[in-house]
Each structure stands twice: as C-alpha cells, then as structure tokens.
N, C-alpha and C positions, 0 to 999 in steps of 0.2 A: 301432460301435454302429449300431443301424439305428434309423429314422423309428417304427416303432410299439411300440420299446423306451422311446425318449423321450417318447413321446406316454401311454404308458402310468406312467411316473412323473409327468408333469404331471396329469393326469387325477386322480394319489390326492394329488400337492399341492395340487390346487384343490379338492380335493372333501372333504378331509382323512379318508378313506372307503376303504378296498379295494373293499366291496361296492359302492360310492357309484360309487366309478369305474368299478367291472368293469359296473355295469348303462347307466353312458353309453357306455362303449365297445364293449355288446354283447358282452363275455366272459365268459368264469368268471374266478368271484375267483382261482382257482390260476393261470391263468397273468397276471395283472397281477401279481401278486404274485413271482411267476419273472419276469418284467420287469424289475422293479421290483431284484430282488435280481442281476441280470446285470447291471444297468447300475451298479449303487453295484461288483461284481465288477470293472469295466471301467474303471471310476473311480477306483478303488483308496480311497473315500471311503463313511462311512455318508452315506446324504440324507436318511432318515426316523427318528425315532424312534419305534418302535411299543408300542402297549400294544392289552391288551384292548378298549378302548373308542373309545382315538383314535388320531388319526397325527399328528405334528407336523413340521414341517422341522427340520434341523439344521443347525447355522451351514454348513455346506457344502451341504447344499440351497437354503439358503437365498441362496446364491452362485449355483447352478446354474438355478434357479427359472428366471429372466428369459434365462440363455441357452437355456434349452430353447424358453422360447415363439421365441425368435427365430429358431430353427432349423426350428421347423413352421412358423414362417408364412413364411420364406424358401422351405419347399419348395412353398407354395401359391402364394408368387407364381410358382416354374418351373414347375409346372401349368398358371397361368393366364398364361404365356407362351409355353408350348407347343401349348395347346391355345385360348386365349383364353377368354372368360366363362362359355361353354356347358362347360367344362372344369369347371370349378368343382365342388371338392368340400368334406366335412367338415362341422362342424356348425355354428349359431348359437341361440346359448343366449339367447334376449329375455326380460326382467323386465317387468313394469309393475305400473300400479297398480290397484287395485279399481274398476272400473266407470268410467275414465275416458272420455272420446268424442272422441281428441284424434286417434287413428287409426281408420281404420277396420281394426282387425284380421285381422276373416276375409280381407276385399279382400286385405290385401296378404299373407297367409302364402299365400292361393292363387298369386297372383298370382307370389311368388317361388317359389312350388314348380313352377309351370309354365317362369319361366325360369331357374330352376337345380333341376330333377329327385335332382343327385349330391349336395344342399347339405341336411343334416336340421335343421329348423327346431326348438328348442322353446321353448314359450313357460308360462313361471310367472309368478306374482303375490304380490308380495313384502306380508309381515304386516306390514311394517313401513314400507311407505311408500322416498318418496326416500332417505332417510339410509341405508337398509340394501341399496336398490337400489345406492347407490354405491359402499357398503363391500364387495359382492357381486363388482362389474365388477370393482375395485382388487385382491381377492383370485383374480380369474380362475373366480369361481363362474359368473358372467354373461358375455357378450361383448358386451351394449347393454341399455340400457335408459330406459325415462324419467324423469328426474331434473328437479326442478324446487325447487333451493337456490341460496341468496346463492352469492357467487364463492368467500367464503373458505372453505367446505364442499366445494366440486369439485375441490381440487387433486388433480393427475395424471391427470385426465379430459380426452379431451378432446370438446368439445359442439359440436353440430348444433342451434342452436334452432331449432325449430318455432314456437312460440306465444305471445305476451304477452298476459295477462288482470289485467285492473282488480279492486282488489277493490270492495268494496261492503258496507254493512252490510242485513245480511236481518232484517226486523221483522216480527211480524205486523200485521196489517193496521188493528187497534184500539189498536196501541202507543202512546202519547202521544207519540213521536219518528218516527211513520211517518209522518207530515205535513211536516217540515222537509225543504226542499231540499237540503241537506247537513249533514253531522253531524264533529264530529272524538272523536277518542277517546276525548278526558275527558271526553264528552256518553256514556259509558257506561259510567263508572266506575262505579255501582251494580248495573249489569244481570250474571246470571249465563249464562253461554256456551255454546253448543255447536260443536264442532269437531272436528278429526283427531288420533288420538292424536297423541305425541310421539315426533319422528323425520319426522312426513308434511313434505312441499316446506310446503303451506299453512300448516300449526300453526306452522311454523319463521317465516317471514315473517311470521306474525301476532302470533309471542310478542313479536321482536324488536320490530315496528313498537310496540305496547304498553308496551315495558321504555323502548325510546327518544323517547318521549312522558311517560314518568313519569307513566303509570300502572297501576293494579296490578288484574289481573280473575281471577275466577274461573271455570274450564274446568270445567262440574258434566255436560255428558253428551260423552263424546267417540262417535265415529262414522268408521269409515274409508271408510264410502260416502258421497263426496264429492256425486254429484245428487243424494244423500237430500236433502241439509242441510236442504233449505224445509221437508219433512214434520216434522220435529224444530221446527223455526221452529213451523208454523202448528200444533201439537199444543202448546203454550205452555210448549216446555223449558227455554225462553233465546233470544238471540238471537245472533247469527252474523258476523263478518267472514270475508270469502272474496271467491275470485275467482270472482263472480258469474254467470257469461258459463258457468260448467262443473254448476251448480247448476239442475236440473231447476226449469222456472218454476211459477209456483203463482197463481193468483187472488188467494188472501188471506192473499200472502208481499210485504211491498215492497222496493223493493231501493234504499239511499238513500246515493247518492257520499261517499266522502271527503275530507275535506281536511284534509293534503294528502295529495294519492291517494298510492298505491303501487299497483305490478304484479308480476306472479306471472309467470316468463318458464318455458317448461316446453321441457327440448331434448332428444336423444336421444346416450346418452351411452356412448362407450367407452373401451377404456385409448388409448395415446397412439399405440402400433403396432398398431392392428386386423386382423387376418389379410384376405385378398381377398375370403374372403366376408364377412363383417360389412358391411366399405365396401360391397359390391353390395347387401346389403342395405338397412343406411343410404341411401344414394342411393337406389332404387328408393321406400324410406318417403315421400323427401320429395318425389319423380317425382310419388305418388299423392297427397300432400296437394294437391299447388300444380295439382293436375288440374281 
C-alpha cells in the first residue's frame, strides 16, 4: 500500500464524506473512492460501510483508524528529519470560536504560511463552541483547536494552555446589585441570564459553578458572541456570569467579582500524537502570544 492510498481512507473516516474528503484532498471523488476500495482490496477487510448518504467505519476500520494516522504522521516525522522544518508538509485543520481575541489570527496563519509555505492551513469556527471543537479533534475532523472545559470533558486531548480569565458578574449599571463589592450566586437567584449556548467552554463552567452552589437560574437569551455579552447586559435582557477580561467593555456595564471566584482556563488542544505540523504550529501560537 502506498502513503496516499492511506491517506485517502483517513480523509473519508474523518470526514465520514467521499466528497468531503475528495475536496480536502484536492481530488475527485472517483479516485478516493478507488483508494478507498484498493486498500480495504489489500486488506483483505471491508473499513467503511457505505450508503447514499453516509459513511460509517466498520469494526475493522475501526481497528485500522488509529494505525493509519500513525503511519502518516510517522512519514511526516521522516520529512521533517530529512529535510528539517522548512521540510514540512500537509495540512492543519484549526477550529475556534466566534469572535474570540485570545490569538491574534491573521498574525499567526501568516506568519506560519511564511515559515512553512508546504503546510495548508484551514481554519473553521465551530457552531457549537468548546464541546463540539473537542468532539471534532477526537474524531480527527480538527487537528487543534480552542478548547476551554473542566478536565473531565478533555480526556484524550492533549492541552497547551494559553490563558486563565476570572469570571465576573456583568450588571447594568442602575441594577440594585451594581453597587456591592462582591456578589455570590444566590445574590442572583431571581435574575434572568444571558449567556452561550449549551456545549460553549463558558455556559459549561457557569452551569456547573450554579448546580454546585444550589442554585437554580434561568438562561432566557443565549448568544455565541461572547464580547457582545455587555450589549445584551446594558439593552436590559438579564444579566451575565462570564469571564470578564474576554467581554467587550462598556460604560453602563459593571463588572462585580465573585465569591468564591472561579476561572475559565482556555488552551489549544490536539489528539495525543499530533503530526509535525500541528506541534510547529502549536508552538509557533504560543511563540506569538508570549511576544
């Protein structure tokens, strides 16, 4: 079997898509599909099961899955042993979130496009926040992404943290609780909320801190742009827990500490064996943060 026989079966596992696959790999779907069908040939094993509509693995795919990535990213580390970093080829597939400002984006896609030329970068934004960014990387949809959940949500990931942010309760600014120096949860057991759907790093931290305080709130506008929040705040929709520090500031928004605090830790997150380019990636992110 050759390298872009295997590469072309991982492509429609990850993607669970012929056309899905054939347009990230730049072919036509006939010949992933002749790939696809010489290598299960060579295997003497079916890997997919097909229908009109979807592709699924089959317990022998599902075997084969995880040695296939190991076998293209083994031939990327002899690339980038032969030829060292400027060697570097293949692609990186980055997730984030809706309007976050935790990287500077364009900076660094340029920035890696100029040191690695051979390396094609793409970058999506996931509908669904952390929880489906990570369910993404696990499934081999993503190769990084930004992920910002408790620990027991991350297994098989493994994390880069960048950033820990405080949360804060956001008031408006005539609220009869925007005057106290601190506030704890059950000082808002009345109030109705706005926040990130469900599944976002935020909402998940905020439900749980809430559940384990015993007490019970009502989420009446959710919102997946996270620096909106204050505008939602100071338009009089509810008011807001969040990690403050990532929420666009406002005049006649106030932002009043918890107790006891919690923090919102946000890292960049891949599977556990990252091909060489992802880690040059990775690195290079956190090169430009700490600049």
């Amino acid at each position: 079997m050759d390298l872009p026989t295997v590469e072309a079966f991982l492509a429609v596992a990850e993607e669970r898509h012929f056309g899905a696959a054939a347009a990230r790999l730049h072919l036509v779907q006939s010949s992933v599909s002749a790939a696809v069908a010489r290598l299960e040939r060579e295997l003497g094993a079916r890997l997919l099961d097909r229908s009109p509509r979807s592709v699924s693995l089959t317990e022998a795919g599902e075997a084969v899955l995880p040695e296939a990535r190991r076998l293209l990213a083994a031939a990327d580390r002899m690339r980038l042993a032969a030829g060292g970093e400027a060697g570097l080829t293949g692609s990186v597939r980055l997730g984030t979130f809706s309007a976050l400002p935790l990287l500077d984006l364009p900076r660094l896609l340029a920035a890696f496009a100029a040191a690695h030329p051979r390396v094609e970068v793409r970058l999506s934004t996931s509908p669904s926040g952390s929880s489906g960014l990570a369910a993404d990387i696990r499934a081999g949809r993503l190769d990084v992404g930004l992920v910002a959940l408790p620990p027991d949500l991350t297994g098989g990931l493994a994390l880069t943290p960048l950033a820990r942010h405080r949360f804060a309760v956001l008031l408006r600014e005539d609220h009869p609780l925007a005057g106290r120096a601190r506030l704890r949860l059950a000082d808002l057991a009345d109030e109705s909320f706005i926040d990130g759907p469900e599944g976002f790093g935020h909402r998940v931290f905020s439900d749980r801190a809430f559940a384990a305080a015993g007490t019970a709130r009502v989420v009446r506008t959710e919102i997946a742009d996270l620096p909106s929040l204050g505008d939602y705040v100071a338009a009089g929709l509810g008011v807001a827990v969040a990690p403050v520090e990532l929420v666009a500031p406002r005049a006649d928004v106030v932002a009043v500490p918890l107790e006891p605090a919690f923090e919102w830790e946000v890292a960049l997150a891949t599977r556990a064996d990252p091909a060489p380019a992802v880690t040059a990636f990775t690195r290079l992110a956190l090169d430009l943060r700490a600049a």
